[in-house]
Structures are given as structure tokens and as C-alpha cells.
C-alpha positions as CSV (number, residue, x, y, z in Angstrom):
1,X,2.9,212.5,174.0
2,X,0.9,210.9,176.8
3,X,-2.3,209.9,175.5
4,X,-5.2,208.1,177.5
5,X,-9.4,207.3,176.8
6,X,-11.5,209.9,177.3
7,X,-13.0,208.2,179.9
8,X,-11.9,205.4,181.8
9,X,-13.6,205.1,185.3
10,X,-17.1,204.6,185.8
11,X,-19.6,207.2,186.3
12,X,-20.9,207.3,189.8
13,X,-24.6,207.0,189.8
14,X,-26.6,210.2,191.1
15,X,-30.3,211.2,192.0
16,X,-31.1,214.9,191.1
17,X,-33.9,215.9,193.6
18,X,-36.7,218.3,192.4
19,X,-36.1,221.0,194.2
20,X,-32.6,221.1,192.8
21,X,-34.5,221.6,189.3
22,X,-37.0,224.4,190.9
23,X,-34.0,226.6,191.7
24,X,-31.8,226.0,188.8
25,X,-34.6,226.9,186.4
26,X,-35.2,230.3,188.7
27,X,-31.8,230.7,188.1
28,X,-32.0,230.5,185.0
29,X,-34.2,232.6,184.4
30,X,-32.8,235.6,186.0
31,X,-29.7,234.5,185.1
32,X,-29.7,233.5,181.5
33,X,-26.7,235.1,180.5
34,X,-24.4,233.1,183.0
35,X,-24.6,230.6,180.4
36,X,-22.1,229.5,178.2
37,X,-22.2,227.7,174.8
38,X,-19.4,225.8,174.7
39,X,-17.7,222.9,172.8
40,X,-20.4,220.4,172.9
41,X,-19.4,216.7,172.8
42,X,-16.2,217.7,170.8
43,X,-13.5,214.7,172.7
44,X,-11.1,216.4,172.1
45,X,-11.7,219.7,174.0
46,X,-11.9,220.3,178.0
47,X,-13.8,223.1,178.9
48,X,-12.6,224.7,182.3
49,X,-14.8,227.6,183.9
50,X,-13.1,229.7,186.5
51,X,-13.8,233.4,187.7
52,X,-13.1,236.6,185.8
53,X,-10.2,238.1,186.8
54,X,-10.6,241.9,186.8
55,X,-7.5,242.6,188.6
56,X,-5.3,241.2,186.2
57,X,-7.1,240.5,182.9
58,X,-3.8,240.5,180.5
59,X,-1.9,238.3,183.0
60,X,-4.8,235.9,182.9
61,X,-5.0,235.5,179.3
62,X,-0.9,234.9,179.1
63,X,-1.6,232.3,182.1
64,X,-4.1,230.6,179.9
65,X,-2.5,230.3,176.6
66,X,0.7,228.7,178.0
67,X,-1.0,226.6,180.0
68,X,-4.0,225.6,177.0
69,X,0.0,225.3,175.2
70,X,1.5,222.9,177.4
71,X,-1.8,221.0,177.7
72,X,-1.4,220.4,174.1
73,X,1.7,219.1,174.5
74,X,1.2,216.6,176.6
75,X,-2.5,215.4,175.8
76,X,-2.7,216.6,172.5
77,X,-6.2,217.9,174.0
78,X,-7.3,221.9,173.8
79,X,-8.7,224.0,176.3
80,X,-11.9,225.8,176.3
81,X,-12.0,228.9,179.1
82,X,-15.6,230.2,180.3
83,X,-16.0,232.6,183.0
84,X,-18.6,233.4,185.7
85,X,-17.9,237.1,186.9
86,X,-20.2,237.1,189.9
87,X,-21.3,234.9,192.8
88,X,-24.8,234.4,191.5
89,X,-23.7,233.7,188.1
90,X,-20.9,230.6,189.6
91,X,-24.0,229.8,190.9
92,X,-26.5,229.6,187.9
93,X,-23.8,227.9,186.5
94,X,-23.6,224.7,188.7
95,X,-27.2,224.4,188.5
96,X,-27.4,225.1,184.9
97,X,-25.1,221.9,184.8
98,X,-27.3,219.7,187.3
99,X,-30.3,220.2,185.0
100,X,-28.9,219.5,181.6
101,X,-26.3,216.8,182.7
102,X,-23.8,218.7,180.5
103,X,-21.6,221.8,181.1
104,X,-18.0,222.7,181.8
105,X,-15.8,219.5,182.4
106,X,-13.7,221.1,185.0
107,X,-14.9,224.1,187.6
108,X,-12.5,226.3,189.5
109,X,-14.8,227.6,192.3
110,X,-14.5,229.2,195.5
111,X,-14.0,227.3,198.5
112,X,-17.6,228.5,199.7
113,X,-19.2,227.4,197.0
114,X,-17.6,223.9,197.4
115,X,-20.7,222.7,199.3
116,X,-23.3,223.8,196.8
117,X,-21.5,221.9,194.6
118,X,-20.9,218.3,196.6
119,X,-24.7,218.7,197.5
120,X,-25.7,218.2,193.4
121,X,-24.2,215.2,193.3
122,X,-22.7,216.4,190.0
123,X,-19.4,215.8,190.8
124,X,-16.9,213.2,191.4
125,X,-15.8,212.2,194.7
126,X,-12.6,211.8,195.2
127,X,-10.8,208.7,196.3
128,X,-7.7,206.5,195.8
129,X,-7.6,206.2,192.2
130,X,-8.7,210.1,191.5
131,X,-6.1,211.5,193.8
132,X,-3.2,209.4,192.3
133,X,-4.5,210.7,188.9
134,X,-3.2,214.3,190.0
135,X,-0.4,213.3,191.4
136,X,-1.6,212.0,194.5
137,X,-3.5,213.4,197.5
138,X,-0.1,214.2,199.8
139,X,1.4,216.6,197.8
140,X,-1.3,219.5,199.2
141,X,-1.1,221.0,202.8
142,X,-3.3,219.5,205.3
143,X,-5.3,222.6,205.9
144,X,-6.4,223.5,202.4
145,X,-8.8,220.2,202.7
146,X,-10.5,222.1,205.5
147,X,-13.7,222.8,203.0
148,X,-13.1,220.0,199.9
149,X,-16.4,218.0,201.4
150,X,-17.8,217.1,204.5
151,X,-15.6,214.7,205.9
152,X,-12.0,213.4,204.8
153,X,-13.2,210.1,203.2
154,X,-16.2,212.5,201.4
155,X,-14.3,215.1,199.0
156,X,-15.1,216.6,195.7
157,X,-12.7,220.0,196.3
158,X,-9.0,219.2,194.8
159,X,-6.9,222.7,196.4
160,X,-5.7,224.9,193.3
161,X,-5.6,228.3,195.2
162,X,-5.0,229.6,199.4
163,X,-6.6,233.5,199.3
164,X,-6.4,234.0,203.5
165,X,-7.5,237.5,204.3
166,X,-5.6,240.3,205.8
167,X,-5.0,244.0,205.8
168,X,-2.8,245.7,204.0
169,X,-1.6,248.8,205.9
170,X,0.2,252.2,204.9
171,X,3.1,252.3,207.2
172,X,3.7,256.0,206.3
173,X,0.1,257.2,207.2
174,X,0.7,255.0,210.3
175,X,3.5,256.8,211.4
176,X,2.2,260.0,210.6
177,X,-0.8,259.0,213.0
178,X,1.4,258.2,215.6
179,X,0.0,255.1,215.6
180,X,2.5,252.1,216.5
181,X,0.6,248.8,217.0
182,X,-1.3,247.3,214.5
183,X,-5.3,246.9,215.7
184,X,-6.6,243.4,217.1
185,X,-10.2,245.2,217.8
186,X,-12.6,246.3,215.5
187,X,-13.6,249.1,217.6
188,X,-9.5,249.6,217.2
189,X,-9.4,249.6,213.8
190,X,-12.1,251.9,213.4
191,X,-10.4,254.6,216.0
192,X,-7.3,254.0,214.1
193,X,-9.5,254.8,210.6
194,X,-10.4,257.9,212.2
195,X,-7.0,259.1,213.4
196,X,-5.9,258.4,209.7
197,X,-8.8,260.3,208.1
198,X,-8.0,263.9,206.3
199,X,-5.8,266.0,203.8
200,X,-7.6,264.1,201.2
201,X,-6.9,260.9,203.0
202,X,-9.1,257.9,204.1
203,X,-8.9,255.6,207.0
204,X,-10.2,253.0,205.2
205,X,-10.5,251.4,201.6
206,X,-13.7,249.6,201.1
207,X,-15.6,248.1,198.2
208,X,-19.4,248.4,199.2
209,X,-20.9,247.4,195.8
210,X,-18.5,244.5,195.0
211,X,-20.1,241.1,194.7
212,X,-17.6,239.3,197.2
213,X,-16.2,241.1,199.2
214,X,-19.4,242.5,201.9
215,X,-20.5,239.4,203.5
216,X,-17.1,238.6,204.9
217,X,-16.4,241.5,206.8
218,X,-20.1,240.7,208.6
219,X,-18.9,236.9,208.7
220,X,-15.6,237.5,210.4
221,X,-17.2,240.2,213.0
222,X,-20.0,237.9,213.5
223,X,-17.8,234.8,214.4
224,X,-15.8,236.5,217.0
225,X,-18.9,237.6,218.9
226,X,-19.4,234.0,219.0
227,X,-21.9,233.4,216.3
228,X,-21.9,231.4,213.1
229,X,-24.3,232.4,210.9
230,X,-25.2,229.2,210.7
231,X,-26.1,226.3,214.1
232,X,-26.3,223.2,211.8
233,X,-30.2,223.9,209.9
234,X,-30.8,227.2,211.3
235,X,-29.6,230.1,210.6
236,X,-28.6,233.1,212.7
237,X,-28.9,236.2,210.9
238,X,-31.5,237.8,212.4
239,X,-29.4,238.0,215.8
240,X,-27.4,241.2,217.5
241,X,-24.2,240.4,216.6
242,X,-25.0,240.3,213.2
243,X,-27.0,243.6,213.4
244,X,-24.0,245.0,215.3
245,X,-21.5,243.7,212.1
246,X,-23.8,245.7,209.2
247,X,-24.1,248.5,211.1
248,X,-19.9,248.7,212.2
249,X,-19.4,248.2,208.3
250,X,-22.4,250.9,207.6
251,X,-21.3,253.5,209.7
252,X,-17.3,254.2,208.7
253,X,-18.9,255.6,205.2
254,X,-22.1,257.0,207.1
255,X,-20.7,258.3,211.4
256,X,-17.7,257.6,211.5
257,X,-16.5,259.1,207.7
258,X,-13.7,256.8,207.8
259,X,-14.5,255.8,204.2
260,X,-14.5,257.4,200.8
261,X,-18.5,258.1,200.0
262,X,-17.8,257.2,196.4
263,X,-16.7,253.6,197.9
264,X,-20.5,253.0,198.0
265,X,-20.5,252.1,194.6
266,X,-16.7,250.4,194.3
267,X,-15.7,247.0,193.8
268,X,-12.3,245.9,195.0
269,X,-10.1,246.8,192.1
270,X,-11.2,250.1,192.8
271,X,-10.5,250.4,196.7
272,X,-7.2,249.0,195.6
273,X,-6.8,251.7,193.5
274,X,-7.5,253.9,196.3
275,X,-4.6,252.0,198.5
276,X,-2.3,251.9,196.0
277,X,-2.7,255.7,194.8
278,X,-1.6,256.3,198.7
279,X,-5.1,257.5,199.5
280,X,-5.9,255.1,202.5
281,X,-4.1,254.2,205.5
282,X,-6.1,250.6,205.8
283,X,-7.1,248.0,203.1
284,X,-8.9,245.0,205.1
285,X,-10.4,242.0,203.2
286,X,-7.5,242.2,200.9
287,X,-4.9,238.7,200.0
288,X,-1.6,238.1,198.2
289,X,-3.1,238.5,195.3
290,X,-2.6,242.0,195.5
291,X,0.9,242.5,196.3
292,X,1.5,242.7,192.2
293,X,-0.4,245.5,191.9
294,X,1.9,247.7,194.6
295,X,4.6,247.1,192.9
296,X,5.8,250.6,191.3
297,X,2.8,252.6,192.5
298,X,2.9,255.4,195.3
299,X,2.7,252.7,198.6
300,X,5.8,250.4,197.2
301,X,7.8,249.8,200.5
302,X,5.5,251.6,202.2
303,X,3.1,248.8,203.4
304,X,3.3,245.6,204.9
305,X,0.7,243.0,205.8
306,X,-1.6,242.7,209.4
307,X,-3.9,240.4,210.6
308,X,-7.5,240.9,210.6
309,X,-9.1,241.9,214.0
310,X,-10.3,239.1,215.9
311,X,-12.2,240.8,218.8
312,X,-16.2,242.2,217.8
313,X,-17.7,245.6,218.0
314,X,-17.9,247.0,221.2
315,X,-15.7,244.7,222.8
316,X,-12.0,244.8,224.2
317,X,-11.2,241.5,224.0
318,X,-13.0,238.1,222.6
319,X,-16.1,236.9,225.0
320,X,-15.8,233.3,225.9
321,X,-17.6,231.7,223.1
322,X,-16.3,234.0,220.3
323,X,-14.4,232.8,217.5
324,X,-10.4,234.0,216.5
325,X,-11.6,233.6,213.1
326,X,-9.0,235.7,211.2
327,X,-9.9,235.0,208.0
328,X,-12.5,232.7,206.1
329,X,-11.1,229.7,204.7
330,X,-10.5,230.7,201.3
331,X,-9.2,230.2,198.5
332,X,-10.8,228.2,194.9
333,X,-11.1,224.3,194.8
334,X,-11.4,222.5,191.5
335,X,-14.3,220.3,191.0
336,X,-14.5,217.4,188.2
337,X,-18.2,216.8,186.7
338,X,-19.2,213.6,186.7
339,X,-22.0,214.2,184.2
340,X,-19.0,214.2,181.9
341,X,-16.9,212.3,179.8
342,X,-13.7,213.3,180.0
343,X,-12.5,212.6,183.3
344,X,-9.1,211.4,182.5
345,X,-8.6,214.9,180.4
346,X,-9.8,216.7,183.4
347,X,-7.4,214.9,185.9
348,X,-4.6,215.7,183.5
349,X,-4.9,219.1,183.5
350,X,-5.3,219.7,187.5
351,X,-2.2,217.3,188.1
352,X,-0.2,219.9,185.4
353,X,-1.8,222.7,187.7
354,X,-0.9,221.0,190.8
355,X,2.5,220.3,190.5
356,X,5.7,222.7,192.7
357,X,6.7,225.0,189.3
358,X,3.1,225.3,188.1
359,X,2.0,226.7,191.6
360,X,4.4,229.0,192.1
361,X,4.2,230.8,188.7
362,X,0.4,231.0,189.8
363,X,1.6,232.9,193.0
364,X,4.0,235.1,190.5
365,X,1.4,236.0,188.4
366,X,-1.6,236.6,190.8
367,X,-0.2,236.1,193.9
368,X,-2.3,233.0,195.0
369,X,-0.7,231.2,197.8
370,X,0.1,227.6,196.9
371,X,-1.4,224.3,198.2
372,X,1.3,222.3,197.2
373,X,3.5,221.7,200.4
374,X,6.8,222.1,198.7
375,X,5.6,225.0,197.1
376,X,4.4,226.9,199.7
377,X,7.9,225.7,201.7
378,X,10.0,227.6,199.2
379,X,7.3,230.6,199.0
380,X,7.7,231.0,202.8
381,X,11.5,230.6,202.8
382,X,12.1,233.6,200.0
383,X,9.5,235.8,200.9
384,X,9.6,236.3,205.5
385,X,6.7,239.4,204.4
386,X,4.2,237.1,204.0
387,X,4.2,235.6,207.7
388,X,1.2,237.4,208.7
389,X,-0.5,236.1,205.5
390,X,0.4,232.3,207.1
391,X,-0.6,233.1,210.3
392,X,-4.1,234.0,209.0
393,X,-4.0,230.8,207.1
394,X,-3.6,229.1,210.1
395,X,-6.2,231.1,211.8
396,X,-8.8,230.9,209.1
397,X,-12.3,229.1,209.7
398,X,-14.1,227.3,207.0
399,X,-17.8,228.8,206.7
400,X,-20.7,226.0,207.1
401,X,-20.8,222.9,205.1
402,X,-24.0,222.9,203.9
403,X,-25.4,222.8,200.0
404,X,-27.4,226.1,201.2
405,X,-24.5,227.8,201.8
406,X,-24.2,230.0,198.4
407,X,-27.6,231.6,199.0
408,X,-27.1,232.4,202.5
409,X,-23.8,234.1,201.1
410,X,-25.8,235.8,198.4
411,X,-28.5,236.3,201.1
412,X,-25.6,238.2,203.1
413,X,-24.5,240.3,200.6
414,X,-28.1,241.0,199.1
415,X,-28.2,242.9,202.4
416,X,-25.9,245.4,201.3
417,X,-26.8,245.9,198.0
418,X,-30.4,246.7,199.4
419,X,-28.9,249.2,201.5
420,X,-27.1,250.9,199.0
421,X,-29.7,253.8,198.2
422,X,-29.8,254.5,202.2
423,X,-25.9,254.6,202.1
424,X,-25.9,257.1,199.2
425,X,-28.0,259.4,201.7
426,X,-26.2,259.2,204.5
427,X,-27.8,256.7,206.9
428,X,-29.4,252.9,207.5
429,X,-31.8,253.4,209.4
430,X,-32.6,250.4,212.7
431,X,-35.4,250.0,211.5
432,X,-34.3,249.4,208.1
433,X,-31.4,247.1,208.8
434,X,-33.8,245.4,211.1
435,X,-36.3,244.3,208.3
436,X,-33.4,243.3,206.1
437,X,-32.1,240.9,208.2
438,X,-35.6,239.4,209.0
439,X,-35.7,239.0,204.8
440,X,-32.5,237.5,205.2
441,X,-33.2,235.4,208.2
442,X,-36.4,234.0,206.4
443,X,-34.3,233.1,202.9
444,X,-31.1,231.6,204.6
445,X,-33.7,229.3,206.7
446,X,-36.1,228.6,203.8
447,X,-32.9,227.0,202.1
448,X,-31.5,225.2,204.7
449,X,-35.0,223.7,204.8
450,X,-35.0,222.8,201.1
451,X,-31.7,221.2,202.0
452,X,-32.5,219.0,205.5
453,X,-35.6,218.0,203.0
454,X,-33.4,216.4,200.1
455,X,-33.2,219.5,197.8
456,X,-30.0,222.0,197.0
């Protein structure tokens, strides 16, 4: 059994600014329940926090037990699993940590949130020593680093999971349609939606009320009108081609009745059950981690994979400044507290996570696409469906890196959750939207204020 100190390397010094504090105790307080009691002090016991998985709850407890099992095995250490099941509360979680100095040893978070968390200070920067811990930093494509900090000699984000986004498409509805290449518009996708639409059928199968999945459809429509949502400290929300992204997204459930009504209140295991149940012709904003879930259901070998559209709303092809963002860079990073005081434990279990065999039964189970490069060489040689998944890994843009970032996510998405009620009646009104994004505008820049100024 391999057995080593808790903690052997030296905790990095850090300043915790006020206004970190301000918004981790707001968060607390609206957010008390995000909070988990855990194992204390106890040496001998790593607590690891990762996101709920709905989609595949009994595969995620297997996946835990053997690998809390072979953790045992080789540290003699148990595990400890705490959960956040929403943006806001992997959110109120970092915070909660920054405060107290004390928390979950280990985070798996999403590559988004990786920011947020290098901008705490709360966690250690990687460098020579820390990457030959896990095995060493060259075992993990290139590109997955794309978000891990804000330069290469500055990272806190270790790669654990690749989520590119895609469509997943209904051949047989396709066909049906008459439809025979796959859309590169928006506008395309939305006629295409429409030519799909009827006999109980939808174009489309969106999630309008899940926590995640909103903001990156305006994202990727906004990036290939040329805009970024964020110039350095300002934000650009309050613009037309973000305007001209909600009200695309608003209008296939509203005009264009492209979508399911009932969607309005869906998450994403729900439009996949719409997909799945043969029900849609188009599931966008979807990843590998769904292929699992067509296997024996009404759309198995009847679907294949399709990049995202790349040219904005009312456009026929990309205007010089836009961006052939396919995809956010996504995916979930793992992030080692230095508050803490089992480092060593921590960097033992992401080198057994890290390693070829490990990945790939990740990718078996949930369908995460590795970041170890032989991993993903072997994936890619077996499997020739999951080229257009690559290409959008290749194509996919990291979003700001900036420690506002999470808010002006949950900013973005707090859009359409305030829109929800005007959805359920059948239209968002200009005016509406208009004063939304002005909200949102206001929020996104009050943080990235807080943050030029020293605070999270």
C-alpha cells in the first residue's frame, strides 16, 4: 500500500479581499442549504464535491464506490462525496470555502467556473512538483488547458472531463422532411425545426427551466455575431446581438412553435426524454454524455451527431468579426484547496482519475470525452461517430477568464428564468426583454467592477 503525509508541500500564502467575504455571506444566506457538513479534520478522509448527476444517478453511485474502493487500496484513505446540483449552489460552495478556510479537499467544477475559483486564491497553483504528483502535466491534450488559469505558467484547473457541444439529430424525421444537409445557420436550423414540426412531433428539444443549459445557446449566437459578452471589464449584454440571441431562443416555443410548450418548464433530462422517445427531430446543446441514454430507446441508429451552427440570427453567413465558436470550452476541471491539509491525498486521487483505463471507463459510464491523450487516441480510433464531437472540440471557445465570470453566467441565465411567466403566456415582450438585459447589463458590470477593484 502506498502511503505518504498528509501534507507535505507548503501552503501558499493568500489574501482574502472583503468583498470576497460580502458576497460569500449573501450567498450564504440565500443559499444555506448548498452547504455541506462534512468529515471535519478527520486525516484520514478526502472529501471530493462534484455535480449531481441526474442523468445517470445509479451509474454514479457504482462509479463512486469502486473508485472510493480502489482509493482504499492504494492510500488506505476513504472518500467522502458532496454534491452541488445547481450553478449557484457550486457557487455558494467556493465561497462558503474562502470564508471559513475549510471545505471540500478536492472540487470537480465546470470549466466556467474555473475562474471564480483561481480568483479566491483558495486553491493551489499548479507547477512542477503538483503536475508530477498526478502523473505529470503531458499526459492531457493540449487544448483541454484552454480555461485551467489565465496563462500556462498560472493554472489551478487539472482536465478530468471534455463535454463539447453538439446536436444530436433524428435522421428518420430528417429524411422524412426531405431535408439532406445538416444546418450551419441558425436561421437554418430554425426553418429546418419548422419543416420537422407536426403529427405530434417537434422540431426542437429544449430545456427552458434548466440551470445550465440557457445561457449557452445565447453565448454561442452571440459570439458568432461577433460579440463576447464580455470586452476585458465591460460587459456586453445590453447589445443587439444579444437581444437578437433571447429572442431567436424565445420565439421557437412562442412564433415559430418549433418547441414543445411544456419545455418551458424542462430541464435537460427531460428534453432528452423527448429526443429519445422519437419526439424531436433536433437536440442542440446536447454532448457524449448522452449517447448512453439512446441506447435501446426508439432513436437507436436512428441519429447521429452535427455541429452547432456557427452563423447568427438573421445572417447567411459569419460577418467579419464574428466568431466560429461551435461550442463553449467545456467540460469540468478539478481544483485542489489550499486551505487544506491533505494535498498529497488529493493529488492521489486525481492521478488514479487521470490515468488511460480510469478515463475511458468515465467515457463508458457517462460518456465524458477524455483529456488523457492516449485515451482519447483509442476513443477516436473505435468509435469514427464521434468525429463531429472532435471537430467541435477543436472549434470550441473558452468563455472570459475573469473571477466575475459565474455571475455573469447566472446573470445570463437569470434572464430566462425571469421570462418564464411571459413564456407560459405566449410572448416576451421588446420591451420586456429590453429591461432584462439592462438588469443584466448593470449586474455583469457591477461584478466585473468588484473584480478590476481587488474583490471576487
Amino acid at each position: 500500500m502506498r502511503t505518504r503525509s498528509t501534507n507535505t508541500r507548503r501552503l501558499r500564502p493568500r489574501t482574502l479581499v472583503g468583498a470576497v467575504a460580502v458576497v460569500a455571506l449573501a450567498a450564504l444566506s440565500l443559499q444555506g442549504c448548498a452547504v455541506v457538513n462534512g468529515s471535519g479534520d478527520d486525516p484520514n478522509t478526502l472529501r471530493v464535491m462534484m455535480g449531481a448527476d441526474t442523468t445517470y444517478p445509479k451509474e454514479r453511485k457504482q462509479w463512486q464506490r469502486e473508485t472510493a474502493a480502489e482509493f482504499k487500496r492504494t492510500t488506505g484513505a476513504d472518500i467522502q462525496w458532496e454534491t452541488y446540483s445547481s450553478a449557484q449552489e457550486e457557487l455558494t460552495a467556493i465561497q462558503t470555502s474562502v470564508i471559513s478556510g475549510q471545505g471540500p479537499d478536492v472540487y470537480a467544477i465546470g470549466t466556467t467556473f474555473t475562474p471564480t475559483a483561481y480568483a479566491t486564491g483558495a486553491f493551489v497553483e499548479m507547477g512542477t512538483e503538483e503536475w508530477d504528483a498526478i502523473g505529470g502535466k503531458d499526459q492531457f491534450d493540449p487544448a483541454s488547458f484552454g480555461i485551467s488559469g489565465p496563462s500556462e505558467s498560472k493554472q489551478i484547473g487539472i482536465p478530468f472531463a471534455s463535454r463539447p457541444f453538439v446536436m444530436a439529430v433524428n435522421t428518420e424525421l430528417l429524411a422524412k422532411a426531405g431535408i439532406k444537409e445538416m444546418p450551419t445557420t441558425w436561421d437554418e436550423l430554425t426553418a429546418d425545426a419548422e419543416a420537422t414540426t407536426g403529427d405530434g412531433r417537434h422540431g426542437m428539444a429544449i430545456a427552458y427551466a434548466d440551470g445550465f443549459d440557457p445561457w449557452k445557446f445565447v453565448w454561442g449566437m452571440a459570439q458568432n455575431a461577433g460579440n463576447t459578452i464580455v470586452d476585458g471589464s465591460t460587459a456586453e449584454i445590453d447589445s443587439e446581438a444579444v437581444a437578437n440571441a433571447y429572442r431567436t431562443y424565445f420565439d421557437w416555443v412562442t412564433k415559430d412553435g418549433v418547441v414543445d410548450p411544456a419545455a418551458i418548464g424542462w430541464n435537460n433530462a427531460q428534453a432528452l426524454a423527448q429526443f429519445t422517445d422519437g419526439k424531436a427531430a433536433f437536440f442542440p446543446m446536447t454532448t457524449t454524455t448522452a449517447i448512453n441514454s439512446f441506447e435501446g430507446t426508439k432513436v437507436d441508429g436512428k441519429y447521429e451527431f452535427a455541429l452547432l451552427p456557427t452563423v447568427p440570427p438573421g445572417a447567411t453567413s459569419r460577418p467579419s468579426d464574428g466568431i466560429e465558436a461551435a461550442s463553449i470550452l467545456s467540460g469540468d476541471n478539478w481544483v485542489v484547496a489550499d486551505y487544506g491539509t491533505k494535498q498529497d491525498l488529493s493529488f492521489d486521487f486525481i492521478e488514479q482519475l487521470s490515468a488511460p483505463e480510469a478515463q475511458l471507463e468515465y467515457y463508458e459510464l457517462f460518456g465524458n470525452l477524455p483529456t488523457n491523450v492516449d485515451a482519447a487516441a483509442r476513443l477516436a480510433a473505435d468509435n469514427p461517430q464521434l468525429e463531429p464531437i472532435i471537430d467541435a472540440g477543436r472549434l470550441s471557445k473558452p468563455t472570459a477568464f475573469t473571477g466575475a465570470w459565474s455571475d455573469i453566467q447566472l446573470a445570463l441565465v437569470d434572464v430566462v428564468v425571469q421570462s418564464i411567466p411571459s413564456l407560459k403566456s405566449g410572448e416576451v415582450t421588446d420591451d420586456e426583454l429590453r429591461k432584462r438585459l439592462g438588469a443584466a447589463q448593470r449586474d455583469a458590470q457591477a461584478t466585473l467592477d468588484r473584480q478590476k477593484n481587488g474583490g471576487l
